[in-house]
C-alpha atoms as an extended CHARMM CRD file, in Angstrom:
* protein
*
       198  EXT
         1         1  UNK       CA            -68.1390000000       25.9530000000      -10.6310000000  PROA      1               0.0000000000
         2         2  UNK       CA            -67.0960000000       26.9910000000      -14.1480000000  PROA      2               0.0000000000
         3         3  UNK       CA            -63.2320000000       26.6180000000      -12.8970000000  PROA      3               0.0000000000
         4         4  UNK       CA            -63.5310000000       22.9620000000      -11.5850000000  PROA      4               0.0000000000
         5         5  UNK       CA            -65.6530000000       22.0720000000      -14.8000000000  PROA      5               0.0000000000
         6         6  UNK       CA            -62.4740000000       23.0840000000      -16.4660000000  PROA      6               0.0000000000
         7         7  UNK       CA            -60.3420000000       21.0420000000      -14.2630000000  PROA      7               0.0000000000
         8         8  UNK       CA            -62.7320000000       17.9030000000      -14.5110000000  PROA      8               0.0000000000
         9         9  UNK       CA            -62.5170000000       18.4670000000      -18.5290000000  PROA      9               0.0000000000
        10        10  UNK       CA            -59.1220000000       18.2600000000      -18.6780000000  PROA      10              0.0000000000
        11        11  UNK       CA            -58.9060000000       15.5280000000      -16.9670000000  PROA      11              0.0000000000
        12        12  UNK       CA            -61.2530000000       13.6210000000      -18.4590000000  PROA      12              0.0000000000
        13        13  UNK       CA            -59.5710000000       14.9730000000      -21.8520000000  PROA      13              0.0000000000
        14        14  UNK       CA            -56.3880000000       13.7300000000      -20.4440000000  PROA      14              0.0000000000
        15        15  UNK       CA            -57.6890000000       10.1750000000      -19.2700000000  PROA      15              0.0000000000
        16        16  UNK       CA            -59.3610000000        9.8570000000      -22.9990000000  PROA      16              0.0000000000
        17        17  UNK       CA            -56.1400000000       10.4480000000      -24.7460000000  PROA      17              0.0000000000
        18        18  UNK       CA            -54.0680000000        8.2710000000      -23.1140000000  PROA      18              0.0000000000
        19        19  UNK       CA            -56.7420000000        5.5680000000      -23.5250000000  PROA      19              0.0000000000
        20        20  UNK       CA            -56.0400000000        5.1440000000      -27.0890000000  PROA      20              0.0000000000
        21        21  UNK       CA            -52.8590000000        3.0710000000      -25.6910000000  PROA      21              0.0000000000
        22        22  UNK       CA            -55.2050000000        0.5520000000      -25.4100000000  PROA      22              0.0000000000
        23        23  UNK       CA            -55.0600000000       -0.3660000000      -28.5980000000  PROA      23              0.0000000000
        24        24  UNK       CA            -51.2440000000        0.1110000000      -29.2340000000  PROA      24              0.0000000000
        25        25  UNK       CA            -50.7440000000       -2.9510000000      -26.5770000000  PROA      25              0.0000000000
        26        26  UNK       CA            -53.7190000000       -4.9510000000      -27.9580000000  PROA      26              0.0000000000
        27        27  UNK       CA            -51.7580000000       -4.8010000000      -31.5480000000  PROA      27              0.0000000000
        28        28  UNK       CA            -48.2830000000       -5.2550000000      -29.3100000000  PROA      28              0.0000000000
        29        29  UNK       CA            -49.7380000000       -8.0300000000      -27.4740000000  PROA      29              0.0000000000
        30        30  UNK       CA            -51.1540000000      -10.0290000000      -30.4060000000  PROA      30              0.0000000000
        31        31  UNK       CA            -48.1770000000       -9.4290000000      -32.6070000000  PROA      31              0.0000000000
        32        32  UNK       CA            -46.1210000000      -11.0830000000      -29.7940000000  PROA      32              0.0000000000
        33        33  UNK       CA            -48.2000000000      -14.2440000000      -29.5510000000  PROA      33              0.0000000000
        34        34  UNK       CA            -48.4450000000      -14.2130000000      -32.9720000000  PROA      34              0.0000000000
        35        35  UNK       CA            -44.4950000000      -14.0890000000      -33.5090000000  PROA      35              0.0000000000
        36        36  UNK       CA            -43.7910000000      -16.2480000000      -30.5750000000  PROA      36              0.0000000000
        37        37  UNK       CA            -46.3600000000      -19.3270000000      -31.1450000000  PROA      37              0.0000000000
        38        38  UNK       CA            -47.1800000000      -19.1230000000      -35.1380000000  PROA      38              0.0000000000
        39        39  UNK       CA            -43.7450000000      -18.4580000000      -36.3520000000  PROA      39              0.0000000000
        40        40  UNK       CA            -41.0840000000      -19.3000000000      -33.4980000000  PROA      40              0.0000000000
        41        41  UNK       CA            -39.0980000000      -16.3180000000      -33.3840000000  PROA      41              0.0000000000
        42        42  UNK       CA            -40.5910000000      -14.3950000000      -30.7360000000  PROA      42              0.0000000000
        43        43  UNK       CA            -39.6610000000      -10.5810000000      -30.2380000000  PROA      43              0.0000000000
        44        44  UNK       CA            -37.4280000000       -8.7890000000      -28.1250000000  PROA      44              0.0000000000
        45        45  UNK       CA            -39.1660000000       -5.7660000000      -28.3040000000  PROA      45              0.0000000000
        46        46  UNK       CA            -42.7850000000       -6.8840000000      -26.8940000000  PROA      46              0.0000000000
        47        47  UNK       CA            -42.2460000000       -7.1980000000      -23.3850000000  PROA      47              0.0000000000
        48        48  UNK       CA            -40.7440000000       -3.7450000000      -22.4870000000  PROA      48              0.0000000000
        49        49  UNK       CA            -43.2830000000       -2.0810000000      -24.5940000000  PROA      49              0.0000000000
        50        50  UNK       CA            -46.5160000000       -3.9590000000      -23.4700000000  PROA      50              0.0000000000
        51        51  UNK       CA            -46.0990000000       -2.9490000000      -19.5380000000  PROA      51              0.0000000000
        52        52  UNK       CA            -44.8350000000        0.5610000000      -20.1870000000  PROA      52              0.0000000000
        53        53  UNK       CA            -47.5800000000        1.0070000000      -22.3640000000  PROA      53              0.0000000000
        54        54  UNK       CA            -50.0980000000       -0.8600000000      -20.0100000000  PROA      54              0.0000000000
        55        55  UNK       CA            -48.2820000000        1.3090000000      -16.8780000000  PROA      55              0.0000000000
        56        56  UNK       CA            -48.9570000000        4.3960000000      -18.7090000000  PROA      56              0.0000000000
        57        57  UNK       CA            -52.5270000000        4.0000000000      -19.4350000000  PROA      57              0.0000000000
        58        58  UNK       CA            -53.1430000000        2.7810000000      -15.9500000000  PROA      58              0.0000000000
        59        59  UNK       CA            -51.4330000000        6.1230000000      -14.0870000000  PROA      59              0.0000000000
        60        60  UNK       CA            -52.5120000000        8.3290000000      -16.7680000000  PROA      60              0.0000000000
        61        61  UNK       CA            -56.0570000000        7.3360000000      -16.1470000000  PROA      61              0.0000000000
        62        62  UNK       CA            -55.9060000000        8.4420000000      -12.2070000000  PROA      62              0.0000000000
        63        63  UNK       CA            -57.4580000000       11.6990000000      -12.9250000000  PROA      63              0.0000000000
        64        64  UNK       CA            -59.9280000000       11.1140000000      -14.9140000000  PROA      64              0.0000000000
        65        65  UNK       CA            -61.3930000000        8.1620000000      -12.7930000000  PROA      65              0.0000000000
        66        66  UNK       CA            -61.0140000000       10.9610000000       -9.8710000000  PROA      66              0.0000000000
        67        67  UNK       CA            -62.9870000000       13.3480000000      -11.9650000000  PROA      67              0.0000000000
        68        68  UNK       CA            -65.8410000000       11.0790000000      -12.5850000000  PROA      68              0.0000000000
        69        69  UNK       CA            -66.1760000000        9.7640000000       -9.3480000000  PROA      69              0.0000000000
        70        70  UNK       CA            -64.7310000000        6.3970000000      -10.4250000000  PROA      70              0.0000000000
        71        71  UNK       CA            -62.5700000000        5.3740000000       -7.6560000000  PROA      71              0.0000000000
        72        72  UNK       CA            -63.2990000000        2.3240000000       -5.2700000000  PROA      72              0.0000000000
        73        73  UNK       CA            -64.6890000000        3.9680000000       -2.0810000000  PROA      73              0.0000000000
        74        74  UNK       CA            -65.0980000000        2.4530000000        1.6950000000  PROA      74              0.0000000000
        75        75  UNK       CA            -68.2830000000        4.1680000000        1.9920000000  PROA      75              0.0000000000
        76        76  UNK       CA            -69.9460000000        1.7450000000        3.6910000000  PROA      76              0.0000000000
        77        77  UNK       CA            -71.1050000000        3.9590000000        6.6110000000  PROA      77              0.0000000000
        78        78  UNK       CA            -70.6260000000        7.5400000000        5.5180000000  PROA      78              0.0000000000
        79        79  UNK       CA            -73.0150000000        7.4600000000        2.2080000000  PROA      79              0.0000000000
        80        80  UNK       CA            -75.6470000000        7.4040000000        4.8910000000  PROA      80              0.0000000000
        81        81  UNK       CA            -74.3180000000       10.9630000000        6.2670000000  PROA      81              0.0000000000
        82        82  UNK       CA            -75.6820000000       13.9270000000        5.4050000000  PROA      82              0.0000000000
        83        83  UNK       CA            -74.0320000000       15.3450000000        2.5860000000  PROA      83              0.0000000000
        84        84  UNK       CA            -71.9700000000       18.0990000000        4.5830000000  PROA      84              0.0000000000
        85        85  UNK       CA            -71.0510000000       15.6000000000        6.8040000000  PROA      85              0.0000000000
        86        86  UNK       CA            -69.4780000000       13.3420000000        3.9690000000  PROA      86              0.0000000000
        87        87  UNK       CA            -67.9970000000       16.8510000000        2.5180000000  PROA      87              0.0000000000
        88        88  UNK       CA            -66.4690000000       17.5620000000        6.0090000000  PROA      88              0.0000000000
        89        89  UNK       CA            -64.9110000000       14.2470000000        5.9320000000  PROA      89              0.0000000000
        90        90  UNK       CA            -63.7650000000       13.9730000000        2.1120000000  PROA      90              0.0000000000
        91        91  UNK       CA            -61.7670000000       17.5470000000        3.1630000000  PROA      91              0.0000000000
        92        92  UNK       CA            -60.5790000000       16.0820000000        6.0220000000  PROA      92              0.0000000000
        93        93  UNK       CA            -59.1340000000       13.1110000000        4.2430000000  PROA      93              0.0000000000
        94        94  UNK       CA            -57.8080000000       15.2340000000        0.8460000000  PROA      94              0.0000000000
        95        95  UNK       CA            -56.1110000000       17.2320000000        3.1810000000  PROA      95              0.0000000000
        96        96  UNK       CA            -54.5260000000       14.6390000000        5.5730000000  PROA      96              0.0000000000
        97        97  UNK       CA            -53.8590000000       11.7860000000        3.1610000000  PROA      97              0.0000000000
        98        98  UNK       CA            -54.4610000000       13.0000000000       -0.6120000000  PROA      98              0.0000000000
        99        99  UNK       CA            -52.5300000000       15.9050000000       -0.7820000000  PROA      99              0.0000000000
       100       100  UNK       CA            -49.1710000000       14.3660000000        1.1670000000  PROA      100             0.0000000000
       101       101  UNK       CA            -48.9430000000       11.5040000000       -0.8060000000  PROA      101             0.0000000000
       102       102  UNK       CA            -49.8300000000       13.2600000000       -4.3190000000  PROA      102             0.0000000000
       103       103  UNK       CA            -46.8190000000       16.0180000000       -3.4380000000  PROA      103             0.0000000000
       104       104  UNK       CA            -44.6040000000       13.4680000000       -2.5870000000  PROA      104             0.0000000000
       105       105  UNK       CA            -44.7140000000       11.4650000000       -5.7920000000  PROA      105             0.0000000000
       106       106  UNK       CA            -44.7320000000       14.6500000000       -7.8020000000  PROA      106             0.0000000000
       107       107  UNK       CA            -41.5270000000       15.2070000000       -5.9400000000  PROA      107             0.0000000000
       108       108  UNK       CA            -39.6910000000       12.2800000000       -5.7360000000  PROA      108             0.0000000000
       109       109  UNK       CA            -41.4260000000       10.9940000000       -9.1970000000  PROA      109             0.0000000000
       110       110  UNK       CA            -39.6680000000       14.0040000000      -10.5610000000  PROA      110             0.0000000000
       111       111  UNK       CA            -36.2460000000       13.0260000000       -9.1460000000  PROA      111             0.0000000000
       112       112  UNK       CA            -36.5580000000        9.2900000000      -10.0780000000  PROA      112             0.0000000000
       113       113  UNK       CA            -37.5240000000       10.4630000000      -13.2880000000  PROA      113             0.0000000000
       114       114  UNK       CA            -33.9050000000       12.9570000000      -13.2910000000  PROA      114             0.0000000000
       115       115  UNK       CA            -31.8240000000       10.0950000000      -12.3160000000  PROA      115             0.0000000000
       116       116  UNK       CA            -32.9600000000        7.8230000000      -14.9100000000  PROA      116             0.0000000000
       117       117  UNK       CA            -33.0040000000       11.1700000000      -17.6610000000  PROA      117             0.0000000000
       118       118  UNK       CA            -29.4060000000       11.8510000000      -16.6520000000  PROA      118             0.0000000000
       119       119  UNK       CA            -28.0760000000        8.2910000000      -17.2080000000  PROA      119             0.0000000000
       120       120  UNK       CA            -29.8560000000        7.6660000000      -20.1030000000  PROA      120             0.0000000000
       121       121  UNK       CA            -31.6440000000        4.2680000000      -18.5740000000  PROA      121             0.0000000000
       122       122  UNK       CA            -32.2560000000        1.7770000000      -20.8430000000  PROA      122             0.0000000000
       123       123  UNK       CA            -34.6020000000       -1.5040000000      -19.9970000000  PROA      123             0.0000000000
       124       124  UNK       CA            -32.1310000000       -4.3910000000      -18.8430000000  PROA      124             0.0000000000
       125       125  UNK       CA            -35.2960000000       -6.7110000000      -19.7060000000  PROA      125             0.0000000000
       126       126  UNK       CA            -33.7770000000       -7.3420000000      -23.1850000000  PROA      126             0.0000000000
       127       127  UNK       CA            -30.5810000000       -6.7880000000      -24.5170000000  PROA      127             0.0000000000
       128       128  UNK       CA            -30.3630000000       -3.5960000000      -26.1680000000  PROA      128             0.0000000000
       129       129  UNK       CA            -33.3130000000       -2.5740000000      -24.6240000000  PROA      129             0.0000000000
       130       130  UNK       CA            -35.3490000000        0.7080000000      -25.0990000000  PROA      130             0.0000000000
       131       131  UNK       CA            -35.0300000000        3.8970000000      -22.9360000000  PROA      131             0.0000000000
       132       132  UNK       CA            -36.9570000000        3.6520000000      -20.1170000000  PROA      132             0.0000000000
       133       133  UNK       CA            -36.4710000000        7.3580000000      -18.6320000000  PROA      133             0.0000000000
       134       134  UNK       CA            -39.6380000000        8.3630000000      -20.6450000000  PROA      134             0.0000000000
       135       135  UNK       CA            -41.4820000000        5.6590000000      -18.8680000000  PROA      135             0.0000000000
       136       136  UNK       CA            -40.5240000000        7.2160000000      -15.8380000000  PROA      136             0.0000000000
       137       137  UNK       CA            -41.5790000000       10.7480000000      -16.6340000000  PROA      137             0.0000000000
       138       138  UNK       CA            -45.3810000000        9.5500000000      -16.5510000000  PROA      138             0.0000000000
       139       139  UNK       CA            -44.6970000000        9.2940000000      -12.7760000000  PROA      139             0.0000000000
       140       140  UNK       CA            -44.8360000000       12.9380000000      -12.0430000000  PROA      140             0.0000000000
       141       141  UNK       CA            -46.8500000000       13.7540000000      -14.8640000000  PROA      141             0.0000000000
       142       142  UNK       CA            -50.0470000000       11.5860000000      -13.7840000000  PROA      142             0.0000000000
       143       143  UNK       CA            -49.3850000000       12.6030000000      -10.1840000000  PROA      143             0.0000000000
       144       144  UNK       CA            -49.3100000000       16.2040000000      -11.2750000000  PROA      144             0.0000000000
       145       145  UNK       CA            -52.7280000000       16.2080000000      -13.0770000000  PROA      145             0.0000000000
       146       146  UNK       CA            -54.1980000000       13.9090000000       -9.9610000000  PROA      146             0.0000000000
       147       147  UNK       CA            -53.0690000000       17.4220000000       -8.0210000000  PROA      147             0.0000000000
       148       148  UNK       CA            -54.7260000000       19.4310000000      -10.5360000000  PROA      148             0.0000000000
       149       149  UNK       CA            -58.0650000000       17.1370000000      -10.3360000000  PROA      149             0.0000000000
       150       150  UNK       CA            -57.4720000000       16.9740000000       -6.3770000000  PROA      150             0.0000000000
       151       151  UNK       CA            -57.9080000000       21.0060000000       -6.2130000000  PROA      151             0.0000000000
       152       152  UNK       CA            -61.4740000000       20.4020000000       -8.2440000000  PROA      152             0.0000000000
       153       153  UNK       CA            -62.8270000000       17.6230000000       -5.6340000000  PROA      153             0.0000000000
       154       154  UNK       CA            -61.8560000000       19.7220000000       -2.5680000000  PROA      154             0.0000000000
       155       155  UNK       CA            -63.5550000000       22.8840000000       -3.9920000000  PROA      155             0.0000000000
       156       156  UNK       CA            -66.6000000000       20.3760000000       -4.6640000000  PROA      156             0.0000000000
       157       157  UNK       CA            -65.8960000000       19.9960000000       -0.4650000000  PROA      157             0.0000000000
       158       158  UNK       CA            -66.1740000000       23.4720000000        0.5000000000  PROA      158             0.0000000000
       159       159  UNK       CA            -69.1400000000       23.8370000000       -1.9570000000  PROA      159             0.0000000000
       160       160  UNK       CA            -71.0800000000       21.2950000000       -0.2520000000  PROA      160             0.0000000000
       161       161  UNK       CA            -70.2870000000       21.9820000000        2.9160000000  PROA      161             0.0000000000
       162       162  UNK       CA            -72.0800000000       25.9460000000        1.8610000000  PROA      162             0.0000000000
       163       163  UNK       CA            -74.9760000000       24.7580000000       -0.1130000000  PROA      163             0.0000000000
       164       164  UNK       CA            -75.7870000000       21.2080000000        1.7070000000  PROA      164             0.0000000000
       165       165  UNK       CA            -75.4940000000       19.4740000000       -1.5400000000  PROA      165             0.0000000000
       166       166  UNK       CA            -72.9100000000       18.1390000000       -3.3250000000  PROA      166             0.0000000000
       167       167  UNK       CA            -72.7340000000       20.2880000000       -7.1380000000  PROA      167             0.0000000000
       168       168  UNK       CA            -73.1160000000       18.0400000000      -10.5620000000  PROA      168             0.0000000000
       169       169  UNK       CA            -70.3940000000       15.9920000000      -12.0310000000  PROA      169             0.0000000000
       170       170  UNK       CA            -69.3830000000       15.6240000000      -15.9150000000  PROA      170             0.0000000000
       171       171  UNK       CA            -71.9940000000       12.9140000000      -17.1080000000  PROA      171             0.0000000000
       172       172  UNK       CA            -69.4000000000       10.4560000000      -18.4000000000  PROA      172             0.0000000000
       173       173  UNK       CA            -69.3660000000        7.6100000000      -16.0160000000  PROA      173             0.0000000000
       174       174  UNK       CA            -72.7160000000        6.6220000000      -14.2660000000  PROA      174             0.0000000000
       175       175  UNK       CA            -72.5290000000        4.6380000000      -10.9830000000  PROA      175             0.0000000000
       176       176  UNK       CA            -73.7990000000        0.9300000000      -11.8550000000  PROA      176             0.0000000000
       177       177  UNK       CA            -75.3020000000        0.1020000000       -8.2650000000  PROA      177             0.0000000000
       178       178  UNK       CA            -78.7450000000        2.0580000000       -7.4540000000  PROA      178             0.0000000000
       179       179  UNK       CA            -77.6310000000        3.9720000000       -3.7670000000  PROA      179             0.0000000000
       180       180  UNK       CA            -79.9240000000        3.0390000000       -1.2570000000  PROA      180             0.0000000000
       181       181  UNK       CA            -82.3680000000        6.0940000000       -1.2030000000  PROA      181             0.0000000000
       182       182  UNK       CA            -82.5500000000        6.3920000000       -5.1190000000  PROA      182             0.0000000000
       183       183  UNK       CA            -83.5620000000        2.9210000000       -5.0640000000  PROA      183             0.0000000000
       184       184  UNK       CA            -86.6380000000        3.9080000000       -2.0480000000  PROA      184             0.0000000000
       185       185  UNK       CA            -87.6640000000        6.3530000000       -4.7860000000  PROA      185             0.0000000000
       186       186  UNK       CA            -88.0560000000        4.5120000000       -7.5470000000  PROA      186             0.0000000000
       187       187  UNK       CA            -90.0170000000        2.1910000000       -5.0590000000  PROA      187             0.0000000000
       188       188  UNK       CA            -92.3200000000        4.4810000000       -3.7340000000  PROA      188             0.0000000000
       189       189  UNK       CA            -93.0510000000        5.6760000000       -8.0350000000  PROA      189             0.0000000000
       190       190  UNK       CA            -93.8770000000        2.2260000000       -8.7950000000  PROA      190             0.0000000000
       191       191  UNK       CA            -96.2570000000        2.0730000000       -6.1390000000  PROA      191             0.0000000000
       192       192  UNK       CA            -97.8610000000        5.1270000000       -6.5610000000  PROA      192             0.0000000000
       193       193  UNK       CA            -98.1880000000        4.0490000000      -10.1990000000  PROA      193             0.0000000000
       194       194  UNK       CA            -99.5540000000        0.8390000000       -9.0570000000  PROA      194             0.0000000000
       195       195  UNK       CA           -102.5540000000        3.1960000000       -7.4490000000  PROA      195             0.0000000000
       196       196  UNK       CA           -103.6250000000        4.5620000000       -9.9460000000  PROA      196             0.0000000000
       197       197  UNK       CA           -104.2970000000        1.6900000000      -12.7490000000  PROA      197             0.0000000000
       198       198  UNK       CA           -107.6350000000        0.0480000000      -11.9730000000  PROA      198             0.0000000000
């Protein structure tokens, strides 16, 4: 447990980082407008740096989201499994659909990335636009940590599928909808409390 703790903190320290680029394209973003409508002589800068920075917050943030659980989910039918059946099935699909398509854009990320390195790409958005093979390094990079996270949620797997219970998260993100047998509880506590008051 202590080792996927340590995966689920880096990637939540990873996810936290990068989401101070928030505020580098909110600045970006006004300037532009600002520039553009206010003073006529928009930029030629703004464009190429508000969706590299708004693509790099977006892939960066992949592992952390994974980390906490964040993703959207079709669990429609298997959140009323038993937890080693949803285990045996999360495995199942990290190891069939996760894991191929996370090593292939670590791998071809990586070359894309090379090409672009070796030419010394610049954006063709703008004249004399900015290098763009940097951009193109946070291809493998976020797919590399969504590995990393990947082998924390898989151990998660084969600890469920031992103990019959899935094992505790980072407390970061909390899920906004009540699942369906938290919300029985807190139904059956009200009406217990109900009881007891004369």
């Amino acid at each position: 447990m202590r080792f996927i703790f340590f995966i689920d903190h880096l990637s939540t320290w990873v996810g936290k980082a990068f989401a101070w680029a928030i505020l580098v394209l909110t600045f970006v973003v006004s300037y532009e407008v600002f520039m553009r409508y206010a003073l006529g002589a928009p930029t030629t800068w703004a464009y190429d740096t508000s969706y590299m920075l708004y693509g790099t917050l977006f892939m960066m943030s992949g592992a952390y989201a994974l980390a906490h659980n964040a993703h959207v989910r079709a669990d429609v039918v298997s959140r009323y499994f038993s937890p080693r059946w949803q285990a045996g099935i999360e495995l199942a699909l990290y190891l069939l659909f996760f894991y191929p398509g996370i090593l292939a854009l670590v791998w071809s990320g990586w070359d894309f990335f090379g090409v672009s390195f070796r030419q010394n790409e610049h954006s063709s958005f703008t004249p004399g636009g900015p290098p763009i093979w940097p951009y193109k390094f946070v291809i493998p990079a976020c797919a590399s940590f969504l590995a990393i996270q990947g082998i924390a949620e898989v151990g998660r797997c084969f600890i469920c599928l031992k103990h019959g219970q899935w094992p505790p998260r980072l407390g970061d993100v909390e899920e906004i909808s009540i699942p369906a047998n938290k919300e029985a509880e807190i139904k059956a506590a009200e009406a217990q409390s109900g009881d007891k008051q004369p």
